[in-house]
N, C-alpha and C positions, 0 to 999 in steps of 0.2 A: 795194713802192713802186708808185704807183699817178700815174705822167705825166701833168701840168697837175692834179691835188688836190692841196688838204693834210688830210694823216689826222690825227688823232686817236684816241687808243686808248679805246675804252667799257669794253671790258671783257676779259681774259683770264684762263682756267683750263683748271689742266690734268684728266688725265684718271686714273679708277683702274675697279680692278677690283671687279664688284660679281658675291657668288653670294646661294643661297638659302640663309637661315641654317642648316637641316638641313644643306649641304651642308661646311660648315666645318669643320673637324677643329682637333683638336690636337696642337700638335706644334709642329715650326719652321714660318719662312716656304716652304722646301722641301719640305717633307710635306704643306703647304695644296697648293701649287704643282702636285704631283705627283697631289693628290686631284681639281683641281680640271682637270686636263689630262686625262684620265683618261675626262671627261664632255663632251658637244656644250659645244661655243664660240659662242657669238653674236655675229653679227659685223654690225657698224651699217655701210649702204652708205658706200662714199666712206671709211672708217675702215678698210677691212680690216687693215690692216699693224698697226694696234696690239696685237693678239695677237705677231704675231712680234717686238714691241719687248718686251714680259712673259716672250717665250720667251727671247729674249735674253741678261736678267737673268738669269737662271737657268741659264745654260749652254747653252741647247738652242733648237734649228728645230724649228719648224712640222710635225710628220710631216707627209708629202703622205699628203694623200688622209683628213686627220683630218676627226671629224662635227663637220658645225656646221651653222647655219641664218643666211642672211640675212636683216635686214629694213631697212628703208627710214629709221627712225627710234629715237631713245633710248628714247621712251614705250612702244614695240612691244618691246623689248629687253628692259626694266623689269618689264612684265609677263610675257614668258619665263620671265625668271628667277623670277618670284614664283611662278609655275605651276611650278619646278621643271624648267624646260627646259633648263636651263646655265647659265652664265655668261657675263657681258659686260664690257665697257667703255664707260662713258659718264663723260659731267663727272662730276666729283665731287659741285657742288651737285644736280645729277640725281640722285644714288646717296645722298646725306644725304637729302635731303629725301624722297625714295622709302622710305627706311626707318625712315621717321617712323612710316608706316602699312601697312605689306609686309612679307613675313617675308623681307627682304631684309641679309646682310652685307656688310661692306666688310673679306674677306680679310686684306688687306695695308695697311701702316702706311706705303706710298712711294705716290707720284703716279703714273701713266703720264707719262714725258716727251714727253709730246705737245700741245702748245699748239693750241689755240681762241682764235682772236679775234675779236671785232665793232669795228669801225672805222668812224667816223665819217666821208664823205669830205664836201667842200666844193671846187668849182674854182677853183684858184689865177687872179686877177684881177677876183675878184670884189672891190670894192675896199670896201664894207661892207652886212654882211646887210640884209635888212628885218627888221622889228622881231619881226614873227610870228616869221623864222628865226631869232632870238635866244634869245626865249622858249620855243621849241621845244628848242632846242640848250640851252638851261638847265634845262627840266626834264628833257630825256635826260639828261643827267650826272646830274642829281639821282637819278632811279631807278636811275643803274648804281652808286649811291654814292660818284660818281667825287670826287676830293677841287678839284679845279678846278671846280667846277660851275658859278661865276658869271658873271653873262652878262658876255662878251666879246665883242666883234668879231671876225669872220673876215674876215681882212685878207691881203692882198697885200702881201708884205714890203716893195716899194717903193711902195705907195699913200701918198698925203700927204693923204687926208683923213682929220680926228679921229676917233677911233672913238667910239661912246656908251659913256658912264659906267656902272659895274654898278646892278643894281637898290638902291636904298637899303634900311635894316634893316627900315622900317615896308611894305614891298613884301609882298604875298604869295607875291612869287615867288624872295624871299630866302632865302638859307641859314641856318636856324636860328643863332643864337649868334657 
């Protein structure tokens, strides 16, 4: 919650586990688990804890004192792991879309239950955007795929001025269909 905005949500995903496809085994989700624990952990700044949420699952802490390597960002991590340096956890769509072209797997068939969100904020009393801030706040929902996309007003629940009308169908700034 974020005092005097209102949020809106752009976008949320959770997170999974991604190694290098050499590193994969077969067997159960336990026998991956145990191969891939085994090897340096890559751990994305600000994210440390999501390894001990995988270790979790599985019955098991963190040994102290286990190898890993930090780095600063998903794309830094991504490439670790392509090179063979470990495993990590990043978004999911990071870890798809990476192994479009990287000799990158996605281990395990569950999410990390750890949520990433981007959020749109707007100050509550604002009593109606300008028009630029409209069409701005319409095509961001358009590119996060968001299903509300059309332009609204960002309103103050007790403002009593009209808000503008969505863009019509013939608009190029309309949602298809």
């Amino acid at each position: 919650s974020w005092p005097g905005y209102q949020a809106e949500l752009l976008l949320s995903e959770q997170s999974a586990v991604v190694c290098h496809r050499d590193h994969r085994v077969a067997g159960t989700p336990e026998q991956q688990f145990e191969a891939l624990a085994r090897r340096p952990l890559i751990h994305v700044f600000q994210h440390e804890n999501h390894w001990a949420e995988v270790f979790r699952r599985f019955g098991r802490t963190v040994p102290p004192g286990h190898s890993g390597v930090r780095v600063d960002n998903s794309l830094a991590a991504l490439t670790l792991v392509a090179a063979g340096g470990g495993s990590a956890i990043v978004l999911r769509s990071y870890a798809e879309r990476a192994a479009e072209t990287l000799p990158l797997a996605l281990p395990f068939d569950f999410d990390v239950p750890l949520q990433q969100a981007n959020w749109l904020l707007t100050p509550i009393g604002q009593r109606v955007a300008k028009p630029e801030s409209l069409l701005f706040r319409a095509w961001l929902f358009e590119e996060m795929n968001h299903p509300g996309s059309g332009v609204a007003a960002i309103r103050d629940p007790g403002a009593t001025e009209r808000a503008p009308r969505p863009l019509g169908p013939g608009s190029r700034f309309a949602r298809p269909g």
